[in-house]
C-alpha positions, 0 to 999 in steps of 0.5 A, a space after each residue: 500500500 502507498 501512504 495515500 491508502 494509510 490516510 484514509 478516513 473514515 470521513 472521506 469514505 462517508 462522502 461515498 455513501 450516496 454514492 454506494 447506497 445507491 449502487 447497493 439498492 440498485 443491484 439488490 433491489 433491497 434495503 437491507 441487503 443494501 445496507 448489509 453490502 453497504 457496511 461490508 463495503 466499508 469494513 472492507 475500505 477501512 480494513 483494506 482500502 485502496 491502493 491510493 485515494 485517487 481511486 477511492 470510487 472506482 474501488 468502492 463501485 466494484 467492491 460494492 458490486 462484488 459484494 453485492 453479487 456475493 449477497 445473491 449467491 446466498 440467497 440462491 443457495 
């Protein structure tokens, strides 16, 4: 990770929200699926963010895209 990733914040993340939410309710189709892959997203943003800041929304859009995807599978099975 560069040192971009290490300054990360919490703040920086929820100015995504909308932007997430939006993305989870869309592919879902359900609230509270979306949050559920919302929340995940975020976990997994502060966790494990990406590699720099530059490319916040275009990691959050498919992390959010592949969880929401992992939602469905487990609810097919």
């Amino acid at each position: 990770m560069d040192s971009d990733a290490l300054t990360l914040t919490a703040d920086q993340l929820l100015e995504h929200e909308r932007f997430v939410r939006s993305i989870a309710r869309g592919l879902l189709r359900d609230e509270h699926a979306a949050r559920d892959a919302a929340q995940d997203t975020w976990m997994r943003a502060l966790l494990r963010g990406p590699r720099s800041v530059s490319d916040l929304r275009a990691w959050l859009r498919r992390v959010t895209q592949n969880r929401a995807r992992d939602l469905v599978r487990q609810e097919t099975r």
